[in-house]
PDB file of N, H, CA, C and O in Angstrom:
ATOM      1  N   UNK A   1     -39.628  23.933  24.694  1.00  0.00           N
ATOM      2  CA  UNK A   1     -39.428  25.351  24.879  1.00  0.00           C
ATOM      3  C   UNK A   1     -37.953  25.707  24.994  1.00  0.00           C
ATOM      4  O   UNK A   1     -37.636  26.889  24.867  1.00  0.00           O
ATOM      5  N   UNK A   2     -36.983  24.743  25.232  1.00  0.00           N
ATOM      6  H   UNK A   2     -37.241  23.782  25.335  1.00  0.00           H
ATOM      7  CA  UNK A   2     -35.646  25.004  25.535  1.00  0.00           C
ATOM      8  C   UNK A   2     -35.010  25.713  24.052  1.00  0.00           C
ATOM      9  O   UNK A   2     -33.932  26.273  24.247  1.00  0.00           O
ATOM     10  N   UNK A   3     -35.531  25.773  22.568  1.00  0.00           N
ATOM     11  H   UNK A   3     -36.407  25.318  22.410  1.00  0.00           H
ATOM     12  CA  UNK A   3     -35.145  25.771  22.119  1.00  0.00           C
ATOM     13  C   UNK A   3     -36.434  27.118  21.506  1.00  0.00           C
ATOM     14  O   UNK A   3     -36.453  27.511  20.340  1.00  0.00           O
ATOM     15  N   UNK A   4     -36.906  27.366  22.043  1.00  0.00           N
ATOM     16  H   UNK A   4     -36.890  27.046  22.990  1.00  0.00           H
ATOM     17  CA  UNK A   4     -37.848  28.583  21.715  1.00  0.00           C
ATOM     18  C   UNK A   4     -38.954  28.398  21.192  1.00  0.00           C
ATOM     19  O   UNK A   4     -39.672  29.377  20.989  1.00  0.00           O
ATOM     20  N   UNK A   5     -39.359  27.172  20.858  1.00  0.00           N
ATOM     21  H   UNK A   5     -38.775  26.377  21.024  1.00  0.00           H
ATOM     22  CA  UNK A   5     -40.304  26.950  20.340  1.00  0.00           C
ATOM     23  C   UNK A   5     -41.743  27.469  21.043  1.00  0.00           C
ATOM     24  O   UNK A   5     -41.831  27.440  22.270  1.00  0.00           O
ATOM     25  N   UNK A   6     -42.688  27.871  20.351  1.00  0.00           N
ATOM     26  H   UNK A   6     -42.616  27.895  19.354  1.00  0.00           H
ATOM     27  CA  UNK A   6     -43.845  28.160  21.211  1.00  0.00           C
ATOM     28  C   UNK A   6     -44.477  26.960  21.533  1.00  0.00           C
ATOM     29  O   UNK A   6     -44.640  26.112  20.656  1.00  0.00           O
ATOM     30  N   UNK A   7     -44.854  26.778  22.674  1.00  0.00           N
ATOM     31  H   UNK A   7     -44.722  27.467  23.386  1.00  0.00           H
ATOM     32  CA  UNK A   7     -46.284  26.228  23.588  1.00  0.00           C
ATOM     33  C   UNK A   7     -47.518  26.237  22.205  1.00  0.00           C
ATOM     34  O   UNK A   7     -48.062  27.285  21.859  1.00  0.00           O
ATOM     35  N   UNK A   8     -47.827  24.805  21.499  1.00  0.00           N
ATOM     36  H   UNK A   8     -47.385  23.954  21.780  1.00  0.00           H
ATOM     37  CA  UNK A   8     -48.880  24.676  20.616  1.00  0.00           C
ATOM     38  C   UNK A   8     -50.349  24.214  21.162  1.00  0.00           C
ATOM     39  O   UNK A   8     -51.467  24.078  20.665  1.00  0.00           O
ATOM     40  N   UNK A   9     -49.869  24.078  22.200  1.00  0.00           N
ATOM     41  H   UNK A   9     -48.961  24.189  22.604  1.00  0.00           H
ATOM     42  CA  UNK A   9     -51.362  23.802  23.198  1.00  0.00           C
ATOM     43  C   UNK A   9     -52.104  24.631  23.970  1.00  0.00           C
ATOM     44  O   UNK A   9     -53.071  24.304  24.658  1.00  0.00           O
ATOM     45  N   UNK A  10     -51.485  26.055  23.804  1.00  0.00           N
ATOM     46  H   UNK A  10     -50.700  26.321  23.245  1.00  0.00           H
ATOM     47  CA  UNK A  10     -51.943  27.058  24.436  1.00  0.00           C
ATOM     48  C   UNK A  10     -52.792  27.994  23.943  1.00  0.00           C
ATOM     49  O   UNK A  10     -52.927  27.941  22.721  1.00  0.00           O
ATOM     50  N   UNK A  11     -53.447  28.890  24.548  1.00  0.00           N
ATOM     51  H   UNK A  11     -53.337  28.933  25.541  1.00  0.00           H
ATOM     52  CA  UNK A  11     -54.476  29.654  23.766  1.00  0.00           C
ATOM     53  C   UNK A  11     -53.674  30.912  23.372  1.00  0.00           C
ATOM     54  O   UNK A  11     -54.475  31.636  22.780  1.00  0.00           O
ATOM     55  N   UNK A  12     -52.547  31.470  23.420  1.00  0.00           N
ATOM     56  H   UNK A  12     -51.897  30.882  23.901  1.00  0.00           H
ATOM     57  CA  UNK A  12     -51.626  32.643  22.574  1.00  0.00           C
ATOM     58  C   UNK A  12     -51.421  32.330  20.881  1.00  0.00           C
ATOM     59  O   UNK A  12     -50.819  31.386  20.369  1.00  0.00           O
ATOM     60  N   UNK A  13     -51.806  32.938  20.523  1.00  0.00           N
ATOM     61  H   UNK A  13     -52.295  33.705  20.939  1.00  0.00           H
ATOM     62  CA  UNK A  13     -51.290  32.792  18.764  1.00  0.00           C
ATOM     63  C   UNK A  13     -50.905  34.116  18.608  1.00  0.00           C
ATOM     64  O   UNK A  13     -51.595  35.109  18.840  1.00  0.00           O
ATOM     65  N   UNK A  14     -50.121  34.086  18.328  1.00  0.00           N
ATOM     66  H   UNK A  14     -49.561  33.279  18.139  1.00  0.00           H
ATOM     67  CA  UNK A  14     -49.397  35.743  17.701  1.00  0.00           C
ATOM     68  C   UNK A  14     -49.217  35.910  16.486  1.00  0.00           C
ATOM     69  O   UNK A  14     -48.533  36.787  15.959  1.00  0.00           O
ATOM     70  N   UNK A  15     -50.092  34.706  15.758  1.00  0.00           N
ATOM     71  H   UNK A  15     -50.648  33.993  16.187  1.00  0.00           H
ATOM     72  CA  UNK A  15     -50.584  35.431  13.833  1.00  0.00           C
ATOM     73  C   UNK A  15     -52.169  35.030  13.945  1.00  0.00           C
ATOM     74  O   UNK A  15     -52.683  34.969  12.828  1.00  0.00           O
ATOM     75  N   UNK A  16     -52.919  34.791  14.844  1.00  0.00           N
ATOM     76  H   UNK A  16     -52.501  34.841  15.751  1.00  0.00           H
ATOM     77  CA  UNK A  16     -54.396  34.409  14.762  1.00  0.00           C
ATOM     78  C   UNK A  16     -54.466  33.043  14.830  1.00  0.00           C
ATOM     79  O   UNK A  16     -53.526  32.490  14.257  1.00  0.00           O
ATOM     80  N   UNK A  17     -55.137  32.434  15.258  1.00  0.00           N
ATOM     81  H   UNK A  17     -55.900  32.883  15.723  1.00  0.00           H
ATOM     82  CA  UNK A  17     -55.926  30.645  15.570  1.00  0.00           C
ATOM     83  C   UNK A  17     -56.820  30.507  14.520  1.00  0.00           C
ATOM     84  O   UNK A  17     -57.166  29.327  14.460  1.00  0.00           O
ATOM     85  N   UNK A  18     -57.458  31.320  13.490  1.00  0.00           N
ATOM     86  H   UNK A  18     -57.177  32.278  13.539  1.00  0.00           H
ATOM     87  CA  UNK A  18     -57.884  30.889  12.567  1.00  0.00           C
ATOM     88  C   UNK A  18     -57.415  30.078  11.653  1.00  0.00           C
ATOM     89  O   UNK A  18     -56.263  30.172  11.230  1.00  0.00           O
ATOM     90  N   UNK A  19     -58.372  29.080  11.198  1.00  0.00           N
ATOM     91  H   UNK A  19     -59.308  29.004  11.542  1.00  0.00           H
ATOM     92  CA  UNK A  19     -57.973  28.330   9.884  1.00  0.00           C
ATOM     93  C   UNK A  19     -56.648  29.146   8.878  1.00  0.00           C
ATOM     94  O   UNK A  19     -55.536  28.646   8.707  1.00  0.00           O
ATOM     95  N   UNK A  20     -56.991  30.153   8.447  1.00  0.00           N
ATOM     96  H   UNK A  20     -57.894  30.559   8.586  1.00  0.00           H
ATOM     97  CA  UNK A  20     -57.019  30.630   7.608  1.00  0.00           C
ATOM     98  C   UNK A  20     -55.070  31.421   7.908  1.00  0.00           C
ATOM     99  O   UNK A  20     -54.159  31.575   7.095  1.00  0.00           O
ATOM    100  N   UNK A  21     -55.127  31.676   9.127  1.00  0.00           N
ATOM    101  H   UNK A  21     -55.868  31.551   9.788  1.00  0.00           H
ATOM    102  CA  UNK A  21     -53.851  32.264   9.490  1.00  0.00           C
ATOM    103  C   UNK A  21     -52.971  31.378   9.909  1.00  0.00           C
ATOM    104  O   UNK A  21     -51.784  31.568  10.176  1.00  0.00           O
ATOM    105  N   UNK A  22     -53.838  30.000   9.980  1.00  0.00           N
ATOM    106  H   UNK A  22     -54.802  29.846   9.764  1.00  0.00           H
ATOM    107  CA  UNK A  22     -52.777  28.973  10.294  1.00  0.00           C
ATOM    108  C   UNK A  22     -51.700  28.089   8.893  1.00  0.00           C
ATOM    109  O   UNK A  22     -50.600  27.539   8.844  1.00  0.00           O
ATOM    110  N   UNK A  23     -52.781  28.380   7.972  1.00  0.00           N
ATOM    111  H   UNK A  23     -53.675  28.826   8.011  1.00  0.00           H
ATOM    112  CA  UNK A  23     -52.178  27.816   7.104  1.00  0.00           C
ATOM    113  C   UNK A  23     -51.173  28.439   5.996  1.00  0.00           C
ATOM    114  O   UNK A  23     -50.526  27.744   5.213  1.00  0.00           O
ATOM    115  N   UNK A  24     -51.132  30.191   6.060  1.00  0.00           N
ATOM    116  H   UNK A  24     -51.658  30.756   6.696  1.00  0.00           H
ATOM    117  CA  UNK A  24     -50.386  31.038   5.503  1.00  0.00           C
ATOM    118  C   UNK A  24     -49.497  31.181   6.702  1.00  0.00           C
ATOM    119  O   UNK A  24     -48.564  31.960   6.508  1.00  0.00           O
ATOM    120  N   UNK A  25     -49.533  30.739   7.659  1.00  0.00           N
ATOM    121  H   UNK A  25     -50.291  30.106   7.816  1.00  0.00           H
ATOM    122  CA  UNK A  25     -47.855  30.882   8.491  1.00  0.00           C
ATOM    123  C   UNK A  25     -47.295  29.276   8.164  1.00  0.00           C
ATOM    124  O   UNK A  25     -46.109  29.161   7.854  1.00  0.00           O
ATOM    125  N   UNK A  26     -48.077  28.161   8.230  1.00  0.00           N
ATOM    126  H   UNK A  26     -49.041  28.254   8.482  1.00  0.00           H
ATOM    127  CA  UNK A  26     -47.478  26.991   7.819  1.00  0.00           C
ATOM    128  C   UNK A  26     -47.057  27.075   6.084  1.00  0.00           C
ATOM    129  O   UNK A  26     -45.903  26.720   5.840  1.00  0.00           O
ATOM    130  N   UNK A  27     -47.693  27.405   5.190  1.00  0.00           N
ATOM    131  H   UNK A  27     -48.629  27.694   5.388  1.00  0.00           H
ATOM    132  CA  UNK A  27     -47.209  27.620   3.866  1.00  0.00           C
ATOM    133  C   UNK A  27     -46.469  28.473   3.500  1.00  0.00           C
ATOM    134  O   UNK A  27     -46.040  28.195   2.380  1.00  0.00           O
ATOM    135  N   UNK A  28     -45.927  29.792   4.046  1.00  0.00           N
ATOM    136  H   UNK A  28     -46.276  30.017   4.955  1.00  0.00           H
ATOM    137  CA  UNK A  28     -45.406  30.656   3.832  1.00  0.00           C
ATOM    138  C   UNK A  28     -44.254  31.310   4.760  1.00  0.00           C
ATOM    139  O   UNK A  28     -43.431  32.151   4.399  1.00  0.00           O
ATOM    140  N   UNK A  29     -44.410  30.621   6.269  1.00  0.00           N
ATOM    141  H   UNK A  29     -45.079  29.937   6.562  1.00  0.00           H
ATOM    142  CA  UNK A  29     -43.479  31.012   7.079  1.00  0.00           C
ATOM    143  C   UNK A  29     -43.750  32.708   7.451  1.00  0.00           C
ATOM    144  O   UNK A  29     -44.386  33.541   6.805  1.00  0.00           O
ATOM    145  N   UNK A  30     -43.098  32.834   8.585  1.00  0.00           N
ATOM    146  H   UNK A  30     -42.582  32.158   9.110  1.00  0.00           H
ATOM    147  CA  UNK A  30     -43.512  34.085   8.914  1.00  0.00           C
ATOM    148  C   UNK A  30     -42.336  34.987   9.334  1.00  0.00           C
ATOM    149  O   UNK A  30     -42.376  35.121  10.557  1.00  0.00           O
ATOM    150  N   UNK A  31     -41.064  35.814   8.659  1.00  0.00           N
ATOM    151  H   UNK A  31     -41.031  35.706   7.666  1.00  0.00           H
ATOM    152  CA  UNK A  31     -40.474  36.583   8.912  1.00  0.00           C
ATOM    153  C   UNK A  31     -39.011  36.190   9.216  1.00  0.00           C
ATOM    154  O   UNK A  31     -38.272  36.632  10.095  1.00  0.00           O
ATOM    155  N   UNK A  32     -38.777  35.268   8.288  1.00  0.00           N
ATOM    156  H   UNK A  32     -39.378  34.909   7.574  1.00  0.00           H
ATOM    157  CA  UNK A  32     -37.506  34.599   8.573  1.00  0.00           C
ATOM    158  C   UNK A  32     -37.488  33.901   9.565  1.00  0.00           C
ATOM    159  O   UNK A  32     -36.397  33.346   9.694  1.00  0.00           O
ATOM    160  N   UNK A  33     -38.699  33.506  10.876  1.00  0.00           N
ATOM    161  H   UNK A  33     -39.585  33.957  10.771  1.00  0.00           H
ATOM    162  CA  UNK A  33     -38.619  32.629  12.046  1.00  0.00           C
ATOM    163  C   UNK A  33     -39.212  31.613  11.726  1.00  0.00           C
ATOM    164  O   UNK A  33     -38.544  30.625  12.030  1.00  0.00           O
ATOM    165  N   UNK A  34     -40.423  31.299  11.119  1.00  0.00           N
ATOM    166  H   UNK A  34     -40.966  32.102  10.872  1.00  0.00           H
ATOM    167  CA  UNK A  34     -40.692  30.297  10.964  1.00  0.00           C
ATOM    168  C   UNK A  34     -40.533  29.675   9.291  1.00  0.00           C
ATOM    169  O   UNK A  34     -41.094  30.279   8.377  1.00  0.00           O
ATOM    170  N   UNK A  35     -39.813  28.576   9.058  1.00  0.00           N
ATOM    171  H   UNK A  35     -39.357  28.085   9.800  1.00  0.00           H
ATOM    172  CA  UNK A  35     -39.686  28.243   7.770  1.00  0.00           C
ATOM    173  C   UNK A  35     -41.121  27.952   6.816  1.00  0.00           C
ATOM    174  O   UNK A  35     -41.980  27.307   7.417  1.00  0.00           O
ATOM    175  N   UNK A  36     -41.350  28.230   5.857  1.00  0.00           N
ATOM    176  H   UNK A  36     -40.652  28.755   5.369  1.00  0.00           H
ATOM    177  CA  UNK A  36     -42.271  27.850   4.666  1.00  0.00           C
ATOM    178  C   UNK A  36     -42.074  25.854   4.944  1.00  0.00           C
ATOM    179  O   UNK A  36     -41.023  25.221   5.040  1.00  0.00           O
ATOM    180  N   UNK A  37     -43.431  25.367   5.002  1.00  0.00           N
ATOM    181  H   UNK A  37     -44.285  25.881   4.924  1.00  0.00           H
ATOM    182  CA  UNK A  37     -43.203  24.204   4.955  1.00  0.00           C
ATOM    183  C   UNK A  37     -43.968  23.356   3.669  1.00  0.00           C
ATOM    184  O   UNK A  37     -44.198  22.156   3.523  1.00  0.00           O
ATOM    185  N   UNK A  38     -44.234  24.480   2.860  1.00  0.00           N
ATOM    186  H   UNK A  38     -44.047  25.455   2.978  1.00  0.00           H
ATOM    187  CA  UNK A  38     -44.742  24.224   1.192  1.00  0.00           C
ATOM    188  C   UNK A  38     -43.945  22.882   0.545  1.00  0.00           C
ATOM    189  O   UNK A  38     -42.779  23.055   0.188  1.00  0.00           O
ATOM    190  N   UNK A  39     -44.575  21.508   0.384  1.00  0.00           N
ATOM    191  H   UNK A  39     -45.521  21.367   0.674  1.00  0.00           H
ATOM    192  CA  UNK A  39     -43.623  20.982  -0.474  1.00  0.00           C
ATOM    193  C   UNK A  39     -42.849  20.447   0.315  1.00  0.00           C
ATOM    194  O   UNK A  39     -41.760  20.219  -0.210  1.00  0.00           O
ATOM    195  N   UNK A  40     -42.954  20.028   1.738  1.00  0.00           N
ATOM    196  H   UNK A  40     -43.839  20.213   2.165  1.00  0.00           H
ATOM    197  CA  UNK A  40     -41.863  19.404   2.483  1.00  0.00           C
ATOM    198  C   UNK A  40     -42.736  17.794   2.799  1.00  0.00           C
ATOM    199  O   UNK A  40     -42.288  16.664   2.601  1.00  0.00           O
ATOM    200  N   UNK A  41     -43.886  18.130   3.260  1.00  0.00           N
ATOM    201  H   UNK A  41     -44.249  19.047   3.420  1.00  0.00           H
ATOM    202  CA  UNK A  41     -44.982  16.664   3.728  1.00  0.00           C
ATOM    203  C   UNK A  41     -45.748  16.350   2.359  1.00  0.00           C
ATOM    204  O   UNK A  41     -45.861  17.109   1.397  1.00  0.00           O
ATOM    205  N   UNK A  42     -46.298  14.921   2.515  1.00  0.00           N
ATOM    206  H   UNK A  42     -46.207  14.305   3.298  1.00  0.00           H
ATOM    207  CA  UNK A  42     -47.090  14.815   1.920  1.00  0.00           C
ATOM    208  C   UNK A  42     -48.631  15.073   2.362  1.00  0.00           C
ATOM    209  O   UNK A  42     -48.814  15.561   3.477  1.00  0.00           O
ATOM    210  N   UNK A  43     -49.545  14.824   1.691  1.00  0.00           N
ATOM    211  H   UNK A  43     -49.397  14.428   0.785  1.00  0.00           H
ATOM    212  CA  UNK A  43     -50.994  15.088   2.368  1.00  0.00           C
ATOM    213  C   UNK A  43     -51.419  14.249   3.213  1.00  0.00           C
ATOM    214  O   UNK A  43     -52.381  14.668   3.856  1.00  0.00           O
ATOM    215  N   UNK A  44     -50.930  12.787   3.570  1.00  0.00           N
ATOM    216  H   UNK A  44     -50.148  12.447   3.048  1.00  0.00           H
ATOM    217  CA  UNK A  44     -51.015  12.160   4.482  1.00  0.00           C
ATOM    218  C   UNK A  44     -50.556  12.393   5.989  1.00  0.00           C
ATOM    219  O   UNK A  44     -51.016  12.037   7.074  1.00  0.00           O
ATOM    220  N   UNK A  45     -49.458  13.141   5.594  1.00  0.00           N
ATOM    221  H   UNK A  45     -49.085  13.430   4.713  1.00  0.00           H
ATOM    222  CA  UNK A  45     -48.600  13.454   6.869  1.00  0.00           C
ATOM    223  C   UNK A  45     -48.632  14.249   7.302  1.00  0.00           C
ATOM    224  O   UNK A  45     -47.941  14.297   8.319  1.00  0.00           O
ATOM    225  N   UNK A  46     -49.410  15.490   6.939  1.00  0.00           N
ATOM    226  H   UNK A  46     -49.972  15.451   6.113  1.00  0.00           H
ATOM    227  CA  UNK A  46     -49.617  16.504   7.222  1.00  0.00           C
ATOM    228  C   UNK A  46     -51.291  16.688   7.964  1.00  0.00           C
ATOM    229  O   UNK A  46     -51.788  17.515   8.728  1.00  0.00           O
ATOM    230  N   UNK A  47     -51.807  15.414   7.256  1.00  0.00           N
ATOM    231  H   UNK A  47     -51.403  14.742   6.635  1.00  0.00           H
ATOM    232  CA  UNK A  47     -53.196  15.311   8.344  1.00  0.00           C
ATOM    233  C   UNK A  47     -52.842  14.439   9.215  1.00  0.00           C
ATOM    234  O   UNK A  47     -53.253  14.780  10.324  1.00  0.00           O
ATOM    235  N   UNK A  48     -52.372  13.640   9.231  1.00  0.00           N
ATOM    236  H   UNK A  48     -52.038  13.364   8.330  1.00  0.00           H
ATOM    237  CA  UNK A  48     -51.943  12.979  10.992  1.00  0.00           C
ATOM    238  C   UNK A  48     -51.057  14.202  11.740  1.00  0.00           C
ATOM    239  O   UNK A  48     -51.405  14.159  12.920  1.00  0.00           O
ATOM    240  N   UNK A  49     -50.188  15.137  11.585  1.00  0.00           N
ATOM    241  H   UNK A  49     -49.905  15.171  10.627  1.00  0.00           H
ATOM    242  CA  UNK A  49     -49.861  15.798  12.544  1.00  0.00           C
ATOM    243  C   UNK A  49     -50.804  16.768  13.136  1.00  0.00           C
ATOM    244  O   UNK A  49     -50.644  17.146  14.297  1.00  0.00           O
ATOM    245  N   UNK A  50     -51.976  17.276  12.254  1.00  0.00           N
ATOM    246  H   UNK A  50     -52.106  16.969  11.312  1.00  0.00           H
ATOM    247  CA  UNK A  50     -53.020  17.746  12.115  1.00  0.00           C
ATOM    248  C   UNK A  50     -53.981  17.080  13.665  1.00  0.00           C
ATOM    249  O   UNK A  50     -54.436  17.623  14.672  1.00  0.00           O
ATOM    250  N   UNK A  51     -53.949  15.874  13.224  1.00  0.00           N
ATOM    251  H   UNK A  51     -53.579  15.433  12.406  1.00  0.00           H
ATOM    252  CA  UNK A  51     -54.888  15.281  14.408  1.00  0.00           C
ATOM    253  C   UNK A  51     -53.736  15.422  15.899  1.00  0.00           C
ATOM    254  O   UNK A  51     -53.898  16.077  16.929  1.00  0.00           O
ATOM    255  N   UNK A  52     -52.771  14.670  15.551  1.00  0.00           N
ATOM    256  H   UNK A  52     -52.640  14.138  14.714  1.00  0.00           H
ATOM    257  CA  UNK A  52     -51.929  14.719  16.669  1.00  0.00           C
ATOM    258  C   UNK A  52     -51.734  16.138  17.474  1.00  0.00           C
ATOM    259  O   UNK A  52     -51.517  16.139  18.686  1.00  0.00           O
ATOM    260  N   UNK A  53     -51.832  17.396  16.672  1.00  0.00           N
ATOM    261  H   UNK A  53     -52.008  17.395  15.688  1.00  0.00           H
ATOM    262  CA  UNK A  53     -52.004  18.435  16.998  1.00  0.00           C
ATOM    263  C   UNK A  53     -53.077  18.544  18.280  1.00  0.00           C
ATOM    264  O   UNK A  53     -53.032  18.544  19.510  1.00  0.00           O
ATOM    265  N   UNK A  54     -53.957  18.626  17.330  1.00  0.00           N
ATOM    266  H   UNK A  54     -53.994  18.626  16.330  1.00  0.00           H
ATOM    267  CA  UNK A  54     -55.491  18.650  17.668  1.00  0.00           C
ATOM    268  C   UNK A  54     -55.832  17.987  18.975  1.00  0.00           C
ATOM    269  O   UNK A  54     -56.526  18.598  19.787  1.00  0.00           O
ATOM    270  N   UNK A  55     -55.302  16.537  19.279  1.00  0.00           N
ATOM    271  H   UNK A  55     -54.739  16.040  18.619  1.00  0.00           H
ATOM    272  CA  UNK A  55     -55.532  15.925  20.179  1.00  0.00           C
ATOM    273  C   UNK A  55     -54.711  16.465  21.740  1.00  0.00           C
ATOM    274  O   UNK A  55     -55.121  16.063  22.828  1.00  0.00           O
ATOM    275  N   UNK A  56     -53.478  17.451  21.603  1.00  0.00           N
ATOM    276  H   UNK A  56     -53.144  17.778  20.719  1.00  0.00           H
ATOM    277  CA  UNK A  56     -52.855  18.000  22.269  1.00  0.00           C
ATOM    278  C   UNK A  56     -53.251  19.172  23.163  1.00  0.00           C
ATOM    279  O   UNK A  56     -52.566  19.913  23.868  1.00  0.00           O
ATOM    280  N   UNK A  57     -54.879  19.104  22.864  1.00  0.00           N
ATOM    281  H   UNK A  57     -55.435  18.502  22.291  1.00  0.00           H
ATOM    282  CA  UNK A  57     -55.533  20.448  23.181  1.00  0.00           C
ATOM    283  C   UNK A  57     -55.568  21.631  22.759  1.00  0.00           C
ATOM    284  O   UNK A  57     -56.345  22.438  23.269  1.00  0.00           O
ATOM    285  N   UNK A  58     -54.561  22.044  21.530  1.00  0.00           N
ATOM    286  H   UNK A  58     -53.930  21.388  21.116  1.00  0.00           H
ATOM    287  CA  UNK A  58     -54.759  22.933  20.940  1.00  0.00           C
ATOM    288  C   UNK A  58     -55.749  23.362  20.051  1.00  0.00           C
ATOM    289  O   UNK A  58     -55.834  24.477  19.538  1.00  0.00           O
ATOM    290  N   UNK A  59     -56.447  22.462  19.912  1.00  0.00           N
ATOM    291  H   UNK A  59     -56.378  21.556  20.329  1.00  0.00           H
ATOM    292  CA  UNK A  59     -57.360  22.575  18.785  1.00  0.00           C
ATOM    293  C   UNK A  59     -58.938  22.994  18.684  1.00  0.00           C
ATOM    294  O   UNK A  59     -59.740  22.445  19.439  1.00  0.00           O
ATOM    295  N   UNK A  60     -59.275  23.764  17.942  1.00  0.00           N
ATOM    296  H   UNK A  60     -58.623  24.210  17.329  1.00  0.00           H
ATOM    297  CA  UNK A  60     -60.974  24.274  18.268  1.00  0.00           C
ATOM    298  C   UNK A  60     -61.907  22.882  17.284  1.00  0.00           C
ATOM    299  O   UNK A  60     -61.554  21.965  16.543  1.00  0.00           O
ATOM    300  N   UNK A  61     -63.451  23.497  17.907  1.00  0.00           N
ATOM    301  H   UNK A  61     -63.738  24.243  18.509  1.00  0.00           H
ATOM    302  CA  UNK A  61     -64.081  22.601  16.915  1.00  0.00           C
ATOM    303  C   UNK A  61     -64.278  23.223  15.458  1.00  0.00           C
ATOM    304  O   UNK A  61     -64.794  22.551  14.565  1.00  0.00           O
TER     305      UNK A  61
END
């Protein structure tokens, strides 16, 4: 948080917790704050942070 980052384990989302809003703020970035991360991971690496996420308590079923 020292660096502003939001709390990913928490229940606040300020673009929606849906599937669907999670992955157009991760692919597309949201307003010059968060960068587009299109083309940066591969598909491997992007489902292990996925779980690692997930396992952090942020995550629904």
């Amino acid at each position: 948080k020292e660096m502003g980052a939001p709390n990913l384990t928490d229940g606040i989302w300020l673009y929606g917790s849906e599937k669907a809003a999670v992955v157009e703020t991760l692919t597309n970035g949201r307003g010059g704050v968060m960068p587009a991360w299109t083309g940066r991971l591969d598909e491997a690496t992007i489902k292990a942070l996925t779980v690692y996420v997930h396992t952090l308590g942020g995550g629904t079923k």
